[in-house]
N, C-alpha and C positions, 0 to 999 in steps of 0.2 A: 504494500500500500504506500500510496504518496504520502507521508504528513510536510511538515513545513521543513525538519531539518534534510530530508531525501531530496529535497526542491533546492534549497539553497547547497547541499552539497555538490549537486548536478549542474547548478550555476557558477563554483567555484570552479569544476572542471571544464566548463565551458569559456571559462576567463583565460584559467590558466595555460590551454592547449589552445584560445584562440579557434574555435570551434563554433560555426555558425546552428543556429539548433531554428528547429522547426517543430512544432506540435500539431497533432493530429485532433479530427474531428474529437471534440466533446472532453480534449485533454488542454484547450488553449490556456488555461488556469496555471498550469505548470512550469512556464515561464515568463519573467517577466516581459511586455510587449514593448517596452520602452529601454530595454536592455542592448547595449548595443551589440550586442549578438544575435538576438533575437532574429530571425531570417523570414520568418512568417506562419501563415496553418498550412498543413501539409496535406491535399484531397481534391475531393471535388471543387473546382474554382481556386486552383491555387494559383499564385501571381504564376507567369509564362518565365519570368528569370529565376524565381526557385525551381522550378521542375526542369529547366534546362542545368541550371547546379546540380542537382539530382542527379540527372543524367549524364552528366558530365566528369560527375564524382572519380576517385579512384579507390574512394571508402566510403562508406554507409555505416553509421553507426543506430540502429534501430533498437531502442531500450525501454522495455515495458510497453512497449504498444503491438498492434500488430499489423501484416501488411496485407488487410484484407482489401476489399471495393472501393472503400472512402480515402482509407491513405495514400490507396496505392493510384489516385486517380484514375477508375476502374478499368487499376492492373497497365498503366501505360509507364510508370515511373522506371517500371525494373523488368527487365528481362526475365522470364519464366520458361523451364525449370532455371536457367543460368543465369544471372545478371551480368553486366560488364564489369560492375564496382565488386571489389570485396563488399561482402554484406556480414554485418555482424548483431547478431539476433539476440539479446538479452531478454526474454519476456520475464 
């Protein structure tokens, strides 16, 4: 489960590696939006220069969510079964 210190420790790691983060439907709560890392929601309607980063990735880091219809921009995001980026799946 999310509480407040999981969020802010995830924001620390996102500082410290410099790490652009994106949140998925119904999880935008998880980061802050005004964080300047903050990259945007991750799904249906996502901005056209996040899902081009996305795709363009060389890493994926995918952590507690999952990459069903909504994140995965239904399923355009990422190559299936293989993606081009390393994917790394922490649910």
């Amino acid at each position: 489960r999310w509480d407040a210190d999981a969020v802010a420790h995830m924001q620390g790691i996102a500082e410290a590696w410099s790490l652009p983060v994106g949140c998925s439907f119904r999880r935008q709560m998880l980061f802050d939006h005004l964080h300047p890392n903050y990259a945007g929601d991750v799904g249906i309607g996502i901005n056209p220069k996040l899902a081009t980063a996305i795709k363009q990735a060389d890493l994926v880091l995918l952590i507690g969510g999952r990459m069903g219809e909504m994140p995965s921009s239904d399923y355009t995001l990422l190559k299936s079964p293989y993606p081009d980026q390393t994917l790394v799946h922490i649910h």
